[in-house]
N, C-alpha and C positions, 0 to 999 in steps of 0.2 A: 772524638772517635770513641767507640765503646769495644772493652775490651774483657772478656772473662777469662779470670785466672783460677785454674783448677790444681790447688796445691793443699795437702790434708797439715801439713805445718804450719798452724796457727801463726804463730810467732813469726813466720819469714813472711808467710802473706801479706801480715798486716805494714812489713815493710817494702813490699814491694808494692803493695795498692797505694803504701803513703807516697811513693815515688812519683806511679805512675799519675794519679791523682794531682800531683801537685807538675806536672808535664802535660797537665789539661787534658787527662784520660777519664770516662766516665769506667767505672769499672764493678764488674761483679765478680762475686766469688763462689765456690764451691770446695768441700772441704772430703768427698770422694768422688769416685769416678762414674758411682749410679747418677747421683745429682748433677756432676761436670756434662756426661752425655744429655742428659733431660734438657739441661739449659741450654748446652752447645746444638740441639736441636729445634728448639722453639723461640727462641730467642733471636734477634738480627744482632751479631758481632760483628765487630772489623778485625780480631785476631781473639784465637785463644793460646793463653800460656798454659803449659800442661806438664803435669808434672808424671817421672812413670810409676813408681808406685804408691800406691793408690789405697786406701779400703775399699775395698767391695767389685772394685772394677779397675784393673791397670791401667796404665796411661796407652800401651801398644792396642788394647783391646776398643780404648773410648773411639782412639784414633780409626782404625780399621771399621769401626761399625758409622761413625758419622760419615765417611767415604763411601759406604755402601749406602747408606740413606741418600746421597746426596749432596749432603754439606758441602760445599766448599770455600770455607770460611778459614784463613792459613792457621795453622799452627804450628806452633816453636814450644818444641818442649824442652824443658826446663828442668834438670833430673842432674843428681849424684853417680850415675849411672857413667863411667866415663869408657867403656870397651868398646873397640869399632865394632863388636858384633850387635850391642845393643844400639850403636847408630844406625846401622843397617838395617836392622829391626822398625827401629822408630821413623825413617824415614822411606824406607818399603810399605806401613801401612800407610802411609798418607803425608806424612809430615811433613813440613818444610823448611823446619832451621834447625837445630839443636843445640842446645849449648848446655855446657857441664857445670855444677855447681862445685865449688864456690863459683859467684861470677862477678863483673863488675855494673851497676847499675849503668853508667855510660855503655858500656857497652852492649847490655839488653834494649837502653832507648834506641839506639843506630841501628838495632837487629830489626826491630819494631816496626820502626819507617821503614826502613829497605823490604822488609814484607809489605806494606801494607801499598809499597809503590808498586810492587808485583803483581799486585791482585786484579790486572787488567783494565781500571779507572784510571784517571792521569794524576799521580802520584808523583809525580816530579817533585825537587829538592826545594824549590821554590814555584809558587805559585802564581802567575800576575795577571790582570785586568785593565786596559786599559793605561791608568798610572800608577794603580795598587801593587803590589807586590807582599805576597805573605811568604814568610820560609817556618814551614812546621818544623825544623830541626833545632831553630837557633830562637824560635817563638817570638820573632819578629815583623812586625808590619810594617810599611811607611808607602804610603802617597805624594806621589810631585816630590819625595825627598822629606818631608814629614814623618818622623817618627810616629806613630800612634799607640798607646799605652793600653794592652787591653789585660781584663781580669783571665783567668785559664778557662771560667767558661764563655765566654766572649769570644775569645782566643778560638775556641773549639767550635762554635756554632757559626763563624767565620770562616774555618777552615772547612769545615761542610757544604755551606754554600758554593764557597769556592773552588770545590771538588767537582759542584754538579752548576756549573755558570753556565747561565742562558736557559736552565732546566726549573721548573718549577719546583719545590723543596716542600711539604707537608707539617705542618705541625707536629705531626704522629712520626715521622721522618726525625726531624731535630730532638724529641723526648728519646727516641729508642735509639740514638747516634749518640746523644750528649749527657744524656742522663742515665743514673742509674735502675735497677731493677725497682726501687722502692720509688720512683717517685711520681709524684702526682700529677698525671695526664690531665686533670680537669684545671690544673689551677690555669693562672694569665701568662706565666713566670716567663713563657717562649716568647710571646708579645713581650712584655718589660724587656727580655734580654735582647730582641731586637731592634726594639725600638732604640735603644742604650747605646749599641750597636752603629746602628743609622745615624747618631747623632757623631758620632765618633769618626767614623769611616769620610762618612757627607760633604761634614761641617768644613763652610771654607771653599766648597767646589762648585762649580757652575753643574757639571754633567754628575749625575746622580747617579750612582752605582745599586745600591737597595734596596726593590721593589717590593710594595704589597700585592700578592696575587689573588683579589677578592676571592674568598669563598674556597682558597686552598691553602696558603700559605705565604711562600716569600721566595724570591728569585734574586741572584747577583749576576748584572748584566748591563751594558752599555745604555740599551736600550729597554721602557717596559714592557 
């Protein structure tokens, strides 16, 4: 899942993107709140973390103005900011979690998912297919009772699939879900990672779960 965190504190970002990142988050960043709205509008997110203040743009203002646009992509702001009037604030423009800094990274990953199961897709605590069962919490797989060993972006382009089962999935879909703002739409890397994928998931099963959807993409489903 892709997630932009609009925080002007260099230094905390880079430890929260190391976090989220290694929890199999594709993520971008932004370091005020003119660039956090631009992104948070053009861009397809699965959450923005948001911090309130901001250069150039607050965090209550980014929030109020992507609600008038439209957006409705969750955000949990993430701010030193700890008075119920600034929760009030923050959660009357749009927002939808808040939490106070300092925080505990356990505890921003469980805010995370609990948002992102709200966002109206079936976001349940575990996922299953069949004999597949994936838990985005605990970043576990297993089939028939098999373990399965996947890397974080494996993990993530899995759990994608897995979100939209039985629904056809787009290459351009898996790059802007799982990848970051920099990378390269043209290369193979979605083929490689699911092919990788297929072999992993498959291997060992009579009934094939991982379909190619010629000329679109890729689907996870009982049936092709």
């Amino acid at each position: 899942m892709r997630i932009l965190l609009i925080e002007d504190d260099r230094r905390l970002s880079t430890v929260i993107v190391k976090g989220l990142v290694e929890d199999g988050f594709a993520v971008d960043t932004a370091y005020d709140g003119e660039e956090g709205e631009y992104l948070a509008g053009s861009e397809p997110y699965d959450l923005i973390i948001l911090d309130l203040m901001l250069p150039k743009k607050d965090g209550i203002s980014v929030t109020r103005n992507l609600r008038e646009k439209g957006v409705r992509t969750p955000v949990l702001i993430l701010t030193a900011r700890s008075e119920i009037g600034d929760k009030v604030k923050g959660l009357d423009a749009g927002a939808d979690d808040y939490m106070v800094k300092p925080f505990s990274f356990l505890e921003l990953r469980s805010r995370i998912h609990a948002l992102m199961r709200r966002d109206g897709t079936d976001r349940s605590p575990v996922l299953r297919l069949d004999t597949l069962e994936v838990n985005p919490l605990e970043h576990t797989v297993r089939r028939t009772g098999r373990t399965i060993s996947l890397t974080p972006k494996e993990f993530a382009v899995l759990e994608l699939l897995m979100r939209h089962k039985d629904e056809a999935v787009t290459r351009t879909m898996i790059t802007e879900h799982v990848w970051d703002y920099n990378f390269d739409s043209f290369s193979n890397v979605v083929d490689v990672f699911v092919s990788t994928l297929r072999k992993k998931i498959d291997r060992g099963s009579v009934k094939k779960l991982i379909h190619t959807v010629h000329g679109v993409g890729y689907k996870i489903g009982t049936s092709a």
